[in-house]
N, C-alpha and C positions, 0 to 999 in steps of 0.2 A: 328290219330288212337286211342289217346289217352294210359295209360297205361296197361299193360296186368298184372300188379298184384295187383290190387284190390287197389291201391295210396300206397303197402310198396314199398320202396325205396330201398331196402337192394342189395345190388351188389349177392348175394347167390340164394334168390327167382326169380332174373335175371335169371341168367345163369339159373336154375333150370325151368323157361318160357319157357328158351329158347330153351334146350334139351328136353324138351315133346314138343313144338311146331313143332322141326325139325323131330322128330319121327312121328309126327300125319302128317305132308305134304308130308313126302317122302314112306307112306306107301304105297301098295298096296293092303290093303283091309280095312277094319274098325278094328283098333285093341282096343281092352278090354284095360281095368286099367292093367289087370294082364298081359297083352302085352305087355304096354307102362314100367311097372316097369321092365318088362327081357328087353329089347332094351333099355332103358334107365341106368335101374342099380341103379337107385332109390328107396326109399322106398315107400311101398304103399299107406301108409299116405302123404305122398310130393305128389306126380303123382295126387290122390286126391283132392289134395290143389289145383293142377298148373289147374287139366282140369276144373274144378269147376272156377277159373279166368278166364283163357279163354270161358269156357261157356258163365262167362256173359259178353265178351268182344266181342261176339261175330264172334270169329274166330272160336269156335270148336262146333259143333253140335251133338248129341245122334241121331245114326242110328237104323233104326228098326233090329230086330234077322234074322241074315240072316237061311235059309232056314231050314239048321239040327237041330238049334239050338231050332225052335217054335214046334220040334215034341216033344222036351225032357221034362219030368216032371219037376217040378219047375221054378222058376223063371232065364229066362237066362240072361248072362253078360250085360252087358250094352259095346255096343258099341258106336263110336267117330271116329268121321273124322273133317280134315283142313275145315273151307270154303273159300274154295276158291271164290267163289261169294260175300262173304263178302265187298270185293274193286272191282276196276280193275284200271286196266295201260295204259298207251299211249304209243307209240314209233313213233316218227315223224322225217321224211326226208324233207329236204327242200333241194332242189337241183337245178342247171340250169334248166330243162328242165321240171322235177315235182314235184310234193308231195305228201307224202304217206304219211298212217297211219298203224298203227296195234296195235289192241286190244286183252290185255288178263286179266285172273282175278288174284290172288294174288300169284297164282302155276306157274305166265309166261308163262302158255298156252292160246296160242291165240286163240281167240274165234272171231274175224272180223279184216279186211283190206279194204284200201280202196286207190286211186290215183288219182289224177288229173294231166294232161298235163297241163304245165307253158312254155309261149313265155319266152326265153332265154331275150331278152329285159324288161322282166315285172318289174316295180318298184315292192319298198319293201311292198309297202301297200296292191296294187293287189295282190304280192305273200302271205302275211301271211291272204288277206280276202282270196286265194285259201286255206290255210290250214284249215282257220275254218270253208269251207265249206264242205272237206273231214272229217273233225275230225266229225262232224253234221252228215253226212251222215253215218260214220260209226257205231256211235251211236244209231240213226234212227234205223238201219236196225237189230241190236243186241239188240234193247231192253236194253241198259243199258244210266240208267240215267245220266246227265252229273256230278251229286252230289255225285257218288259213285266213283270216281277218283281219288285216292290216290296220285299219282304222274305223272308227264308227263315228258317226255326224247327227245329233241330235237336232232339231227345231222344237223351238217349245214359246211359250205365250209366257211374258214377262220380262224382266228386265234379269240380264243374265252375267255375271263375274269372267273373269277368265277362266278361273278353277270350275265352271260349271255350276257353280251355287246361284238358286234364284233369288235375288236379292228383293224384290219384289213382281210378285205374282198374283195380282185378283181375278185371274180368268180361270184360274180352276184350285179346287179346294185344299188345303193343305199345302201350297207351291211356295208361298213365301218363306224366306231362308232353308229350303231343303236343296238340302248337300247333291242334288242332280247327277251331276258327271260322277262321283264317289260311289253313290248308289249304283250306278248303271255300269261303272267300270269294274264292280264285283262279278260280274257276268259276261266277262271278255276279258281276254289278256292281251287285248291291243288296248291304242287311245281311242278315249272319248269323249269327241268336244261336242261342247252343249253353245248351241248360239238360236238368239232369239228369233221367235217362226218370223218375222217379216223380215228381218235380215237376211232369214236362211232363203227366204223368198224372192226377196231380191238377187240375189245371185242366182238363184234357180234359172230369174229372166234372162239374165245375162249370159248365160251359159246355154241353155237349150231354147229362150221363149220368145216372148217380141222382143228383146232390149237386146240382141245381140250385136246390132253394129251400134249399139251406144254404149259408151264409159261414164257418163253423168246420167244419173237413172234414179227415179223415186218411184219404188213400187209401195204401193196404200192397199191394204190388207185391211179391207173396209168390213164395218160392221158398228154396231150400236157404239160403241167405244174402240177405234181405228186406232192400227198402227200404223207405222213407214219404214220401209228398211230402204237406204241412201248408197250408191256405189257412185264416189268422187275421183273423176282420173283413172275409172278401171276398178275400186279400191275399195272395197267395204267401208264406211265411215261408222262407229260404233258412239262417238263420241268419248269424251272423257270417263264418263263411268258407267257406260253404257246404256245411256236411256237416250241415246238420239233417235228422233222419229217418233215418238209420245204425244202421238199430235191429239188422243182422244183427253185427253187432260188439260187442251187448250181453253174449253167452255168454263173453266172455273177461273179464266183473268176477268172474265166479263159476266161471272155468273149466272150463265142462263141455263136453261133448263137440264136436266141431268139427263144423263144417257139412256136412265131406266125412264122416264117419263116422254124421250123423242118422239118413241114410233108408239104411246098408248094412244087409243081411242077413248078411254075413258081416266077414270081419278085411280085405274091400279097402275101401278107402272110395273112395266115388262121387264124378265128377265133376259140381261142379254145375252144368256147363254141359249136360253128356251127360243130355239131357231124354228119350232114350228108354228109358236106364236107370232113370230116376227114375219115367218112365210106368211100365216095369214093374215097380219093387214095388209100386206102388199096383193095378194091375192083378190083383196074387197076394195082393193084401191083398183086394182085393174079392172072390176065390173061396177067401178060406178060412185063405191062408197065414199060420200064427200066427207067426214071423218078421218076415214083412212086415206084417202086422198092428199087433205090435209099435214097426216102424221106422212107420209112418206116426201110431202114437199117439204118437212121440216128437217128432215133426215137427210134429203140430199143438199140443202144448204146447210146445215154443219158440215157434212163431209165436203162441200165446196172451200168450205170458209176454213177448215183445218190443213186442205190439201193445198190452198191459196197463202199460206203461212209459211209452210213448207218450200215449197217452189220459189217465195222471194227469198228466201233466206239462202237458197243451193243453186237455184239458177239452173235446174236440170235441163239437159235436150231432150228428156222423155220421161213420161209419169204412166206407169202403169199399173192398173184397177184391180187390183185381185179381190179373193174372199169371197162370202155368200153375195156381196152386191154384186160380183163382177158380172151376172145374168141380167142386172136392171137397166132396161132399154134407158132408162132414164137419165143414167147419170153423167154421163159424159157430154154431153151437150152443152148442161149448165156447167161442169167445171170449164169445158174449152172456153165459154163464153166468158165465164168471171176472169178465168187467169188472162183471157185478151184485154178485160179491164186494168190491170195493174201491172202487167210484167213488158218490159220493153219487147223481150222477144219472145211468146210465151213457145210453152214447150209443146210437143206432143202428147197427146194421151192416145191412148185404147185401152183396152181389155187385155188382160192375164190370157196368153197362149198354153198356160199347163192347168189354170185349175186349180181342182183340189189336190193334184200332185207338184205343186210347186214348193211347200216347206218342204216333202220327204226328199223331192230332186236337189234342195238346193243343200240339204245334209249330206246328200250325197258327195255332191262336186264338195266341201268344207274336206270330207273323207280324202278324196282325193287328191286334194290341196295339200293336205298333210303330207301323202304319200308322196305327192309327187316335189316336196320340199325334203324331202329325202331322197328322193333318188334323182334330184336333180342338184338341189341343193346353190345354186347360183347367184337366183334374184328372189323376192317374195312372193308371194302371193296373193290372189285378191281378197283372200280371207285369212292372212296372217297377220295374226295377232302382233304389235310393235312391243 
């Protein structure tokens, strides 16, 4: 992006960037010099200085007089707005079954999406040529160049490095130790960071979905073998080496039954990737089948008993349900009830307000985050890496 204050250096003209830049994106209309200095609290000589840098850095652009302003005698104000078109972002899902994408320009509003269906089988190579033919496509079809890309934000399933390497991956084929962000950064000349889907998920909430006036937040990304992704203080929490939130790995302190054998009805045990098998016990548990009935009561006490793990250890003000369960009338009732058994104050739950767009969303805002640790540059962010 280069620097926004004409190469000075000074930590003052920063900040001082960075408080008329935040003023000019979060406005709702085109505000004047003499807007930006009341909202800012600046003086009008600085405000001057800062939009005159940004002018030529190309984030802030001179709007024509709106309407009342071209009937008045003399010369009117000089208006200014963010461009947002300036960049744009990526936010990419890589999951079992597909890949998404979703594009937006440098304000995180999405401007195109796009998905393709992945055989649960597909090696690594086939899955990331599907990504770069979604990423192409969404491009294509919005008209933005692949050269204005500032940043890209991956979500993926496994335990993730900083460098983007999977360090360990068993939810899709080929994932453990492959070089991730290396591979995908051959196909962009921006950054691209790789963070694990329920991480990227949890921020997702925080940002656009139910967790937004919460900073202590466990989103569970439920499924035959669950993850959690944990935001402490506002904060991404990754843990040490990035397996925090591995709460489908808890059944093996107490060795009970394994993840492929939860939701069988019979002596095969289920694939947990194979989600239309797993739709249908839930489906023969809703008409009746006391089998299946049985496998889905066994399903939601693990996922009670791993999310009940979680929550004393973090003390969240709020837990929210994501993944294929987040549709099961079922399961929230028992967790609210078990965490009222153990926790002093237990926390809230509900349901995932985005869905199945919540890892692509939450690669997004990671994008973003980047971006805006650049052109802000001040304090962190909630998904910056320490």
């Amino acid at each position: 992006m280069g620097r926004l204050t004409g190469g000075d250096p000074s930590l003052l003209r920063r900040i001082n960037s960075a408080v008329v830049l935040h003023a000019l994106r979060g406005a709702s209309s085109s505000p004047t010099l003499t807007d930006l200095t009341r909202i800012t609290g600046l003086s009008r000589p600085t405000v001057e200085g800062v939009v005159e840098g940004l002018f030529e850095a190309g984030l802030v652009v001179e709007c024509a007089p709106e309407g009342a302003e071209t009937r008045r005698q003399g010369r009117p104000a000089r208006r200014f707005r963010f461009r947002a078109e300036a960049g744009h972002l990526l936010g990419i899902e890589i999951g079992p079954h597909r890949v998404s994408a979703l594009l937006s320009g440098l304000d995180g509003r999405i401007i195109g999406a796009g998905s393709r269906e992945v055989p649960e089988t597909a090696g690594a190579d086939d899955r990331l040529d599907r990504v770069r033919a979604v990423v192409a496509d969404v491009l294509r079809r919005t008209g933005v160049a692949r050269s204005s890309l500032r940043a890209v934000g991956v979500g993926s399933p496994g335990i993730v490095e900083a460098d983007g390497t999977v360090r360990l991956g068993t939810a899709l084929p080929d994932w453990t130790g492959l070089p991730l962000g290396e591979r995908l950064r051959r196909s962009f000349r921006c950054p691209v960071l790789v963070e694990n889907d329920a991480n990227a998920a949890a921020v997702a909430e925080h940002w656009k979905g139910a967790a937004t006036e919460s900073d202590d937040v466990v989103f569970v990304l439920a499924g035959l073998s669950p993850g959690a992704g944990s935001l402490i203080g506002g904060r991404l929490h990754r843990g040490f080496g990035g397996a925090a939130g591995e709460i489908g790995a808890l059944h093996l302190l107490g060795r009970d039954v394994t993840p492929e054998h939860l939701l069988s009805t019979t002596d095969t045990p289920l694939d947990p990737l194979d989600e239309h098998a797993v739709a249908a016990v839930f489906a023969k548990a809703r008409h009746g089948d006391e089998q299946a009935r049985a496998a889905v009561e066994r399903f939601i006490q693990r996922l009670v008993h791993d999310v009940a793990a979680l929550v004393l250890a973090l003390d969240p003000e709020l837990v929210v349900v994501g993944g294929w369960a987040a549709g099961l009338d079922g399961v929230l009732d028992p967790l609210r009830s078990e965490l009222a058994r153990y926790c002093l104050r237990p926390p809230r739950v509900c349901l995932s307000l985005l869905g199945e767009a919540a890892v692509a969303t939450g690669a997004l805002r990671l994008a973003l985050d980047h971006v805006e640790e650049q052109l802000f540059a001040v304090e962190g962010t909630v998904t910056a890496r320490r």
